[in-house]
Every structure is written in C-alpha cells, then in structure tokens.
N, C-alpha and C positions, 0 to 999 in steps of 0.2 A: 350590179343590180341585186346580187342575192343580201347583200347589207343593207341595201336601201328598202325593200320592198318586206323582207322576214324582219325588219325591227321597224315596227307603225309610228311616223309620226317623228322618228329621229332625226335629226341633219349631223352630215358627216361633214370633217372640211376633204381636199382632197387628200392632204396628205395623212389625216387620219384612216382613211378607206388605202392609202395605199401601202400604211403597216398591217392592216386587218385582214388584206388581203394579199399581203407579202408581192406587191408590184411596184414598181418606179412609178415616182412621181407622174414624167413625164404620159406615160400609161396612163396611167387612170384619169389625171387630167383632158389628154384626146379623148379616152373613149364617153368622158363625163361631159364633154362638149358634144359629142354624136348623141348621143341620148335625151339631150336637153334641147339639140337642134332637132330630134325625132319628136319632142314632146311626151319620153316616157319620166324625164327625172324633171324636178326644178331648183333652181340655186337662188340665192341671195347672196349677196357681199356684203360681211362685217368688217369692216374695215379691210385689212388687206386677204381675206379669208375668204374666199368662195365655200358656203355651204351649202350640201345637196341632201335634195331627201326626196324619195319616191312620189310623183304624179300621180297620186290616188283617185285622180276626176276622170280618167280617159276610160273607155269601152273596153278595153283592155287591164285596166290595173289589176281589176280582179281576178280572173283567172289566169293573169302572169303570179300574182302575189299566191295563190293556189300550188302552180307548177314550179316555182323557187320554192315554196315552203316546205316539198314533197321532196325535194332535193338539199334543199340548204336553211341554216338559223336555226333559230328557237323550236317550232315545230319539228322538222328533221331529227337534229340534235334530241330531242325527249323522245322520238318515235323509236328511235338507233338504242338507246342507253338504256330504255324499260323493253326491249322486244326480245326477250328474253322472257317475259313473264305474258301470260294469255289473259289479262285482266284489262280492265279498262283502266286509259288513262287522260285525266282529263290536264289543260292547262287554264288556271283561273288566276282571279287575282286583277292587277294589274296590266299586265303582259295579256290579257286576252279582252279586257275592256277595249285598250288601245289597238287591237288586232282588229275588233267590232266597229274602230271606230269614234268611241266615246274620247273626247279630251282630256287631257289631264298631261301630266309632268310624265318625261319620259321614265320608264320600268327601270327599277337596279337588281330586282331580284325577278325570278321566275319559280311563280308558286303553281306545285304539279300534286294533284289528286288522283291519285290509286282506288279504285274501288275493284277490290276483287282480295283473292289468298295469298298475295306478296308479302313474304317475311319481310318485317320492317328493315333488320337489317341490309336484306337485300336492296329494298327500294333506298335507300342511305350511301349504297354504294354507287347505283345509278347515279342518282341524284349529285354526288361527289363526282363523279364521272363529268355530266352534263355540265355541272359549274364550271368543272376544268376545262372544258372545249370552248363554251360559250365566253369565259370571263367576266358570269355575273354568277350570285347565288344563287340557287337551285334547290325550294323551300320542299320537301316533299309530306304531303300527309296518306297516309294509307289506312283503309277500313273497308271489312268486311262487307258484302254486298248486305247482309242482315243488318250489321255494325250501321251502315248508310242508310239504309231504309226505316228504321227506328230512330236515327238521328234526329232529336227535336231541338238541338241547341242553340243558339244566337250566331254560333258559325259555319254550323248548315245550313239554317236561311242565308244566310248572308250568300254562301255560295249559291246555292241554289237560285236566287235572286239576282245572281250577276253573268256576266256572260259567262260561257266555257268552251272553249275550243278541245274537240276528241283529237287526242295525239294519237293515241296507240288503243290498238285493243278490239272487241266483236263491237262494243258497241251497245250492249244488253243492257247497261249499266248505267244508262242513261240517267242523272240525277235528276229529279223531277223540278220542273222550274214553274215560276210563279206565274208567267208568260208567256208569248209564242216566238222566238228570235231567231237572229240565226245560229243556231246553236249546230255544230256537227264538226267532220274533220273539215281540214283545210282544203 
C-alpha cells in the first residue's frame, strides 16, 4: 500500500511491487487480491500482467495516502534526508502536481525546494541521499528566505503557480501562491 498510495497515479505489476518491496511474489499477489476485494487498490490486465495502483475515489484514500506518506515514499524519504536542516522544505514540480491530483505522465525525478540557510552543499547531499533510497533523481534548489521573496523570475512564478507539497520544516516559508489550493504537508 505504501508504493501504491506515496507514488500518485502509478501502476505497479505484482511482481514489480514485490522486488520494491523485497517480498514473494506469491505475497504480495494475496495481499493485492485482499485489497482490491476491500476496494482500497484497483488492477487491470495487460495482457498477462495484473497492474495495480491505489483507489484514489474512496472516503478513505486520502488520509490513508496522508498516514503512509508520514511513514513511507517520496514525502517521508525528503522529510528523513533534509531534517537535519530547520528550513522549509517544499516538493514541487511534477511529483506534487500528481500528488494534487492533476494528470500527466508518471514523475522520474522529484524536485525539492529549500527555502531557508541550507548550505547548498549540504542540501546536495540530501538530495544524493533521497535519490539513492527512492531510485529516482532528487532535483534540489535552495534559497534564502530574502533570496525567495525577491524572487521575480519566470521560475519562481512558475513554482509559485504550481502546486507544492510542505515536506519538512516550520512552515513560515510559505511561497506565495497565485491561488487558494491545497497546499500544505501531507
């Protein structure tokens, strides 16, 4: 459930979920049949492929996908790798579109915004961290809370414009958005 529900929008087959997740086939096939017989996953068949991916319509997806995100994936993984540093940190990009919701092709990278006094190097090593756990790239930009808030450039609107999921951090640093969404942690 934590593959399916912290990556928006994926299909796994089974036996991809059961190297991701270091279990037998046989395993993850049962428990992906309970789940689908409970109505929290759904599957399709590509030809001899069962592919599953999280139930996002039930009364529940959301604050399960909330309570795995606090534990496991993409969000976790960035909260774990920068909580060493007391800044905000935000995920945008792609990976937080499809977190919101919005369609598109699944994420290969996960782009993460620092605003706060994180030596770039440091935020680099994070970032190198996270890619290694996750098994995608791990884009990271960092700037000064001043550095941000003077930010007029075609790729601060841009973020600012788009959704952003709060990983880590007080929270103060809120980029100002063009919009009312749901912007916040998970």
């Amino acid at each position: 459930m934590g593959e399916l529900f912290t990556n928006p929008g994926q299909e796994f087959s089974v036996g991809e979920l059961a190297e991701r997740i270091a279990a037998s086939h046989a395993t993850v096939s049962r428990e992906a049949s309970r789940l689908v017989g409970a109505g929290l996953l759904r599957f399709r068949d590509e030809g001899r492929r069962r592919l599953l991916t999280a139930n996002m319509s039930t009364a529940i997806s959301g604050p399960l996908r909330e309570l795995l995100s606090a534990v496991y994936g993409v969000p976790a993984v960035v909260r774990e790798e920068f909580s060493h540093c007391d800044d905000d940190v935000f995920i945008f990009g792609s990976y937080a579109a499809r977190w919101f919701g919005q369609a598109g092709h699944v994420p290969n990278d996960v782009d993460v915004l620092v605003v706060g006094d994180l030596e770039p190097g440091d935020a680099w090593q994070a970032a190198a961290r996270a890619s290694k756990r996750l098994g995608v790239e791990v884009i990271v930009v960092v700037r000064t809370p001043d550095e941000w808030q003077q930010d007029s450039s075609g790729f601060a609107a841009q973020i600012r414009s788009q959704p952003l999921l709060h990983a880590a951090g007080p929270g103060t640093a809120m980029p100002a958005a063009s919009g009312d969404d749901e912007r916040g942690a998970p």
